[in-house]
Wavefront OBJ file of the C-alpha trace (Angstrom):
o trace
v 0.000 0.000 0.000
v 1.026 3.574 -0.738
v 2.048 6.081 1.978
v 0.098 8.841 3.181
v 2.030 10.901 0.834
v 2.887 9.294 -1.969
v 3.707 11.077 -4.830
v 4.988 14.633 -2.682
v 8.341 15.235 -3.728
v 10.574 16.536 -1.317
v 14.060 18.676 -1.770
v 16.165 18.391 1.598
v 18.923 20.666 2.240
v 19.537 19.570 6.005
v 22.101 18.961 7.655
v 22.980 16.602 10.996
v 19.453 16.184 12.930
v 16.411 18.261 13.312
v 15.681 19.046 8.881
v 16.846 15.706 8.155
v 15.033 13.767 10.797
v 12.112 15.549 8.816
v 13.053 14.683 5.848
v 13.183 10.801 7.450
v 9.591 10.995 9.026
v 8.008 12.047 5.392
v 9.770 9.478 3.839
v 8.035 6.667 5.936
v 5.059 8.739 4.834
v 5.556 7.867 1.398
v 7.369 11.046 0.027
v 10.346 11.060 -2.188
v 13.117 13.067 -0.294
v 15.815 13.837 -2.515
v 18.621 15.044 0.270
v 20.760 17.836 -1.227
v 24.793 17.763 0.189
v 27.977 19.475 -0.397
v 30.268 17.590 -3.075
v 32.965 15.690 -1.168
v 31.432 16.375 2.764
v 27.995 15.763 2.278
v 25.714 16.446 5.584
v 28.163 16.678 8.725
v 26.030 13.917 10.463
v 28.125 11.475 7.850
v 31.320 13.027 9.708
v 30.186 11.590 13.639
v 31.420 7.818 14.063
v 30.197 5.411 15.916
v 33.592 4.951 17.371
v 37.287 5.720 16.471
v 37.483 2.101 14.408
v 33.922 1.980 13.151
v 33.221 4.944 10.833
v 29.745 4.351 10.543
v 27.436 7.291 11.742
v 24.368 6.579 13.586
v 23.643 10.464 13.282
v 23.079 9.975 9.471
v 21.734 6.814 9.184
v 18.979 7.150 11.460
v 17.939 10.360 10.010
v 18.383 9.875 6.163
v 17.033 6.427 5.541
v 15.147 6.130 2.130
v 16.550 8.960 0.737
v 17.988 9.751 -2.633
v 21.590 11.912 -2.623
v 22.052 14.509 -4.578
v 25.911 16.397 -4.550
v 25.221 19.870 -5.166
v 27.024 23.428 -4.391
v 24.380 25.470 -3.413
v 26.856 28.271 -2.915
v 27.493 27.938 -6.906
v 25.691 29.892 -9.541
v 25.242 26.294 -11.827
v 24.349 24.393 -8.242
v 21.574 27.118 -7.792
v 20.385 26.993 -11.140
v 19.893 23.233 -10.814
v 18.156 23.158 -7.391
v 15.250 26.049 -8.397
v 14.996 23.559 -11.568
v 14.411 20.916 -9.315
v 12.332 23.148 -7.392
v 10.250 23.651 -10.018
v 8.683 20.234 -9.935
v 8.730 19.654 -5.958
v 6.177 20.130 -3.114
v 8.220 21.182 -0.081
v 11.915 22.273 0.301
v 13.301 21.596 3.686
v 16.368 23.774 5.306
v 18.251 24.013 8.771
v 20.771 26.225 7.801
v 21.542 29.594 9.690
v 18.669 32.065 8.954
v 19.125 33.789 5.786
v 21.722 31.490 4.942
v 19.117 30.103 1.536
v 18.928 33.994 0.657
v 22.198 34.650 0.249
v 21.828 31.977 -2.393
v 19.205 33.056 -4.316
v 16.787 30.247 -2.842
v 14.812 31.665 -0.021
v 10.806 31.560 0.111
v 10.714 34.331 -2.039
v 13.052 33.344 -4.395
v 11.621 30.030 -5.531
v 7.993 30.846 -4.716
v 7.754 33.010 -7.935
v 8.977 29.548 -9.621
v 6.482 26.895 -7.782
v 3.592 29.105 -6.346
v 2.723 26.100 -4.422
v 6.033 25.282 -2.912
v 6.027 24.654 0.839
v 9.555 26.106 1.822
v 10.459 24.784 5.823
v 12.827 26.103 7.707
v 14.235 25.226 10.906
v 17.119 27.128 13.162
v 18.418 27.214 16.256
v 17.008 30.436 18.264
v 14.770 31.378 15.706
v 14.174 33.397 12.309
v 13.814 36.650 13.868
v 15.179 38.208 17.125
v 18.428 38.994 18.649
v 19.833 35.865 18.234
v 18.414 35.056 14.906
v 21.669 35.241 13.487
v 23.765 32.537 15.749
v 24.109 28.996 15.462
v 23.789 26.375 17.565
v 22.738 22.433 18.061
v 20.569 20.535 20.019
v 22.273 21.413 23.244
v 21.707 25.097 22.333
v 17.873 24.777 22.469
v 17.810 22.887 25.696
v 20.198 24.881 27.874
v 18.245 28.692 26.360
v 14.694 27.220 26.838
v 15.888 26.457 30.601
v 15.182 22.641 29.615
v 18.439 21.633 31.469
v 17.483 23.538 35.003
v 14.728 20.380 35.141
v 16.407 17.196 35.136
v 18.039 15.539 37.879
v 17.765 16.639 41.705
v 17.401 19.543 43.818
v 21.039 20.859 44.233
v 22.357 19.223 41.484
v 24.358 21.138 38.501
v 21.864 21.664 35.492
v 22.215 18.305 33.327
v 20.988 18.640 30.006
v 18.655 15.416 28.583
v 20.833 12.733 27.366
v 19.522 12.541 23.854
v 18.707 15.377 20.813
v 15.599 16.548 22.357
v 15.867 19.523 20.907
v 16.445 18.492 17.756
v 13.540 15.618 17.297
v 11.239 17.920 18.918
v 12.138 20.383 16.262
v 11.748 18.386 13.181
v 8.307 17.051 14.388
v 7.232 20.487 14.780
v 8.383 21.319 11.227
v 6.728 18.363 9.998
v 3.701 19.165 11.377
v 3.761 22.724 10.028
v 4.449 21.062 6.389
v 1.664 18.760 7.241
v -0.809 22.066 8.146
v 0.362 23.779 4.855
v -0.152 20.711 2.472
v -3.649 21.199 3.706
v -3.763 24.839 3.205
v -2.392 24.577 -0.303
v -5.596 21.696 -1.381
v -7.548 24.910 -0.566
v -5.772 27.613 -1.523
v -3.628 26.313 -4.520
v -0.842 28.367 -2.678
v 2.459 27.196 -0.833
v 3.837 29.114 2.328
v 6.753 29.391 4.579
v 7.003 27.179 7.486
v 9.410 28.051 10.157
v 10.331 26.174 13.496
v 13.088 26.442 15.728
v 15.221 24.211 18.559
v 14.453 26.968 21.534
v 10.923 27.333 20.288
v 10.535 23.792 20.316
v 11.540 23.290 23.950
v 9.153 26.002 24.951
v 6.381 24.563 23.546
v 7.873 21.072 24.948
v 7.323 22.598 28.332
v 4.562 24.473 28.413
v 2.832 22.918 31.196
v 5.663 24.185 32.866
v 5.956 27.472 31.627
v 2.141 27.536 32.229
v 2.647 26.719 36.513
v 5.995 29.466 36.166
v 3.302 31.913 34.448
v 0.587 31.618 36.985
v 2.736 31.003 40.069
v 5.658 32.906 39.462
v 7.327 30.000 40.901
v 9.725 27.559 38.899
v 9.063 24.006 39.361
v 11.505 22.132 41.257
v 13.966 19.675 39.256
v 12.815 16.079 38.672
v 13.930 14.596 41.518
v 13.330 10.951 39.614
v 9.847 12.106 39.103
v 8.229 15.328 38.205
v 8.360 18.691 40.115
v 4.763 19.726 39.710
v 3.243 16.179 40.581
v 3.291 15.877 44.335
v 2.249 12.225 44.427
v 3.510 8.575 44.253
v 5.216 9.343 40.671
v 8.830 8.557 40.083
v 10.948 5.839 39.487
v 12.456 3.639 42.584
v 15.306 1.733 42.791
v 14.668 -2.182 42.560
v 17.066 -5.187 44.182
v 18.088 -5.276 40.266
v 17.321 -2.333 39.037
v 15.100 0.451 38.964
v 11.031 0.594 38.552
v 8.450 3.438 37.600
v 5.253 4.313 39.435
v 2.990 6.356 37.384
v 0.766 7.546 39.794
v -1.085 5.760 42.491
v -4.913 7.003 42.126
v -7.413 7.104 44.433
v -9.501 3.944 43.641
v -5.857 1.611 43.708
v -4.304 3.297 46.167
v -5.363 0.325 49.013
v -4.262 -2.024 46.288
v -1.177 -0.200 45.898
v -0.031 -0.883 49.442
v -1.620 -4.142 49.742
v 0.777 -5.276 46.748
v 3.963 -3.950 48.443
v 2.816 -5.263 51.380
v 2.830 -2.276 53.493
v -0.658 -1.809 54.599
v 0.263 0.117 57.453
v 1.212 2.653 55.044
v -2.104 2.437 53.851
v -3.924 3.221 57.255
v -1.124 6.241 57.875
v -3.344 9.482 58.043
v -0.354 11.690 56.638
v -0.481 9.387 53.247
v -4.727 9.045 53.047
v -4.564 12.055 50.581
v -3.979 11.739 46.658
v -2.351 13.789 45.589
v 0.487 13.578 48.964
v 0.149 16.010 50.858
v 4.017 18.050 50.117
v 4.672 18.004 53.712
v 4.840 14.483 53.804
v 6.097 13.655 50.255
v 9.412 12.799 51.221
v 8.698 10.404 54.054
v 6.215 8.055 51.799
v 8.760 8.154 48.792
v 11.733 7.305 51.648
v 9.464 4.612 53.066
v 8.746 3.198 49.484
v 12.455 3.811 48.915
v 12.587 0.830 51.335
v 9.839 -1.265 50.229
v 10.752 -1.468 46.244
v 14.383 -2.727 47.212
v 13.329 -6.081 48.579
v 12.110 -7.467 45.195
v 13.092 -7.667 41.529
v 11.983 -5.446 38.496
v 10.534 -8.491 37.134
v 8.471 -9.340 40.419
v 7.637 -6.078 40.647
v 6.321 -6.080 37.156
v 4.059 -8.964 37.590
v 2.806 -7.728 41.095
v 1.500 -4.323 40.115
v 0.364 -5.301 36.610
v -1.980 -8.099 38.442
v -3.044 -5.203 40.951
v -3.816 -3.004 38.185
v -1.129 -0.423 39.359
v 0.298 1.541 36.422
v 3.859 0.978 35.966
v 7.075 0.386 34.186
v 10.310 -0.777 33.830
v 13.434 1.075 34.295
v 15.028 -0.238 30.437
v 18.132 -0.035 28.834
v 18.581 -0.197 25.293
v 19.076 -3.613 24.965
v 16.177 -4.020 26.971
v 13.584 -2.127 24.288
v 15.090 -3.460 20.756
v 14.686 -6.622 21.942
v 11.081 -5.688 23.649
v 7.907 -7.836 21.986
v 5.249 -4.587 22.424
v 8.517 -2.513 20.555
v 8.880 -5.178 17.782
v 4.482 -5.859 17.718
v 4.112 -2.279 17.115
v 6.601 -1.438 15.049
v 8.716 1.169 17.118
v 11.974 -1.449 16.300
v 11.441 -3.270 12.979
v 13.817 -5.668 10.856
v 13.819 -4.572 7.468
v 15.949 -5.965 4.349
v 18.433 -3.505 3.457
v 19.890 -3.618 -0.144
v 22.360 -5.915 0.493
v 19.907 -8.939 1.312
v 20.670 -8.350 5.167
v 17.654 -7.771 7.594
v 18.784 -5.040 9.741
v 16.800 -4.344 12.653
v 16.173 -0.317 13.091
v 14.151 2.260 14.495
v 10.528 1.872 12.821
v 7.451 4.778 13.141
v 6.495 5.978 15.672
v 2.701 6.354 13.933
v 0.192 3.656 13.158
v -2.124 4.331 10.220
v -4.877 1.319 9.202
v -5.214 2.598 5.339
v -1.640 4.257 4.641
v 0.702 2.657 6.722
v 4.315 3.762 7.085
v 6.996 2.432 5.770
v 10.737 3.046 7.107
v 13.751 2.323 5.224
v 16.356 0.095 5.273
v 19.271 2.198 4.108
v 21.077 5.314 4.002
v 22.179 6.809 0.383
v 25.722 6.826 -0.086
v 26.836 10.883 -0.774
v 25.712 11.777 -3.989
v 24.760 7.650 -5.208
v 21.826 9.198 -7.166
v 23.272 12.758 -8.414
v 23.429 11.121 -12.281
v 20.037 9.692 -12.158
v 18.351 13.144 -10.322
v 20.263 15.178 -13.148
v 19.231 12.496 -16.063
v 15.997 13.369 -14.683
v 15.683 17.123 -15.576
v 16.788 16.419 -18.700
v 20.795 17.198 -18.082
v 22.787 15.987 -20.436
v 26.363 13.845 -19.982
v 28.099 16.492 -21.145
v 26.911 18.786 -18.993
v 26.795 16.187 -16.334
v 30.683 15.526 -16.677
v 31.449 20.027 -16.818
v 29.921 20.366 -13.656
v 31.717 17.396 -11.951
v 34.741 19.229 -13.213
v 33.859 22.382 -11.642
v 32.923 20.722 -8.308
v 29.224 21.755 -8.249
v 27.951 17.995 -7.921
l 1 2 3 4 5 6 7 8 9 10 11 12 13 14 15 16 17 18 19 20 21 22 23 24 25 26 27 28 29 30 31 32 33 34 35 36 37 38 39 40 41 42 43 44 45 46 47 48 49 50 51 52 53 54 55 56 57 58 59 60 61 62 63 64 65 66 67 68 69 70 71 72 73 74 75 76 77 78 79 80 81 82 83 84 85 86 87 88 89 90 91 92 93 94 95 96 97 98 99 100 101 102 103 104 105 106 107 108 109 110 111 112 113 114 115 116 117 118 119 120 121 122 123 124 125 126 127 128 129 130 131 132 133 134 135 136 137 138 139 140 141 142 143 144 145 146 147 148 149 150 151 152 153 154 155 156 157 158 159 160 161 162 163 164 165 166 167 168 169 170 171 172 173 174 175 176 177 178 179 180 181 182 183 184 185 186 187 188 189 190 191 192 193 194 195 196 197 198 199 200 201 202 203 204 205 206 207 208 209 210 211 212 213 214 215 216 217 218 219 220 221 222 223 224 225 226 227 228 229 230 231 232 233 234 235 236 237 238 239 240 241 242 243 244 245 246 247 248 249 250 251 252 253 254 255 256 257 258 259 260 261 262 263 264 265 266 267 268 269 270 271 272 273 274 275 276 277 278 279 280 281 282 283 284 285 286 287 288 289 290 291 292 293 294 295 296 297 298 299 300 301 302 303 304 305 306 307 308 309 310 311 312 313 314 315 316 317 318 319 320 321 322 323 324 325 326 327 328 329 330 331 332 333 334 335 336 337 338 339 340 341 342 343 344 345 346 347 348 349 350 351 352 353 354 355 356 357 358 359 360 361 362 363 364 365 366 367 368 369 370 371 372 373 374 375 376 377 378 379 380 381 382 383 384 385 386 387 388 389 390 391 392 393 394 395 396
């Protein structure tokens, strides 16, 4: 079956995470993302090993399976010319350069709208297109520590930790995928394309409003996670086990006796201090100390099987080993095997999103830099000739 957007051709100038990771999502959806790189670097992502003997990068191959690669100096009169003739028969173009950066070129919105009135033209940056840092670059890290994301992990007294994956970035690209997703719609209506624009520290704004919301009405930061959450003042947070470590998503009212009969502490149960839900904050810290104590004397596994049989919501402290190996992962598709090119099955990170009619599809493989330049250029009529002068030039 074809994706939910089969047939929307897609012209990626990203580089390392958030535009890319884009680019990836709408290419399980279907699209054809042709990924535009610099002749003999290609995206920096290729340039991040997965160790100092393995050259692999996971930073581009999780983010640019599926793709097509195209070699192409933007920065070139003959590499622009190519891209807005390219642009002339594509649905979105997708950037995370600096701001302005696409101008300088000849190729922002305004630039290659007057080409493809319909073009969807997606940008995303690090602090934003406009304001007094419009102008500076950054990386995931960037948009984390400015949106005060980092002042909310770990505990009370503890140096500010930032999250120990791209946040920043994936929340970024799934913003600007949704905004392409909002203007495809706009454009079956209107006929007309638009610019979308999303950013890393507007991204982890949004990503905390709640937060920002309590800081807004309160005036009063919440406090750092503390192994839970600092505006949830209840039986929420993850405990250590006798082999590892287990989550307790909230004991509610109607399981809370079935909470403590399961731990076997029904004297915590009949303890005044604890009968409210949420916890009273004055006594927080002595229930979480006391089930500090409790969770220790049992596995994660027979913790697992004791709460799920007293309908307590829970889960399990995993590793990564843990979760690609993890049946509900593999049932649902979040880690799939796929057949690469080669005839291998390579086991990788599938979608996120279920869809009954549409479903979608992940790749196998990364493209080697620039493995489809000849066959994109054969494609808008170039001829070997020309093909072979701009190889010689170094603008593919």
């Amino acid at each position: 079956m074809a994706g939910p957007l089969a047939g929307v051709r897609v012209l990626e100038a990203g580089i390392l995470i958030q535009g890319p990771q884009a680019g990836a999502l709408l290419t399980s959806m279907g699209a054809e993302v042709t990924k535009v790189e610099l002749p003999g670097m290609g995206d920096p992502g290729r340039l991040i090993p997965v160790g100092f003997e393995d050259r692999r990068s996971a930073v581009f191959t999780a983010n640019n399976r599926g793709k097509r690669s195209l070699t192409l100096d933007l920065r070139k009169p003959d590499g622009a010319t190519i891209f807005k003739e390219l642009v002339a028969r594509t649905d979105i173009v997708i950037s995370n350069f600096k701001p302005g950066t696409l101008d300088e070129w000849g190729l922002g919105f305004e630039d290659l709208s007057t080409i493809n009135p319909g073009l969807i033209w997606a940008a995303g940056s690090t602090f934003g297109p406009v304001g007094p840092d419009a102008d500076r670059e950054g990386a995931d890290l960037a948009g984390q520590a400015a949106a005060g994301l980092v002042t909310t992990t770990g505990r009370d007294g503890d140096p500010p930790s930032p999250v120990g994956v791209f946040v920043a970035d994936h929340v970024g690209s799934l913003n600007m995928v949704a905004g392409i997703l909002a203007a495809l719609h706009a454009r079956s209506t209107t006929g007309h394309g638009q610019k979308v624009e999303v950013s890393l520290y507007g991204g982890q704004i949004w990503a905390q409003a709640t937060e920002f919301t309590h800081y807004l009405m309160t005036g009063s930061q919440p406090s750092r996670s503390n192994y839970g959450h600092g505006l949830i003042h209840a039986i929420y947070r993850i405990f250590e086990t006798a082999d590892g470590w287990i989550g307790i998503i909230g004991v509610t009212p109607d399981v809370r006796d079935a909470f403590f009969l399961a731990i076997d502490r029904l004297d915590l149960a009949a303890d005044p201090r604890f009968s409210e839900v949420p916890v009273h904050p004055d006594f927080l810290d002595e229930i979480r100390g006391e089930l500090d104590d409790a969770f220790k004397h049992r596995t994660t596994d027979e913790w697992s099987t004791i709460l799920k049989d007293a309908g307590i919501r829970f889960a399990p402290v995993r590793d990564y080993q843990d979760v690609i190996n993890d049946e509900g992962a593999l049932a649902n598709g979040y880690i799939a095997d796929v057949e690469g090119a080669d005839g291998e099955t390579n086991r990788i990170v599938g979608s996120p999103i279920r869809m009954s009619a549409t479903p979608l599809t992940p790749a196998a493989d990364a493209p080697a830099l620039g493995a489809q330049t000849e066959e994109i250029l054969y494609e808008i009529g170039t001829s070997e000739e020309k093909i072979a002068e701009l190889r010689d030039q170094g603008v593919i």
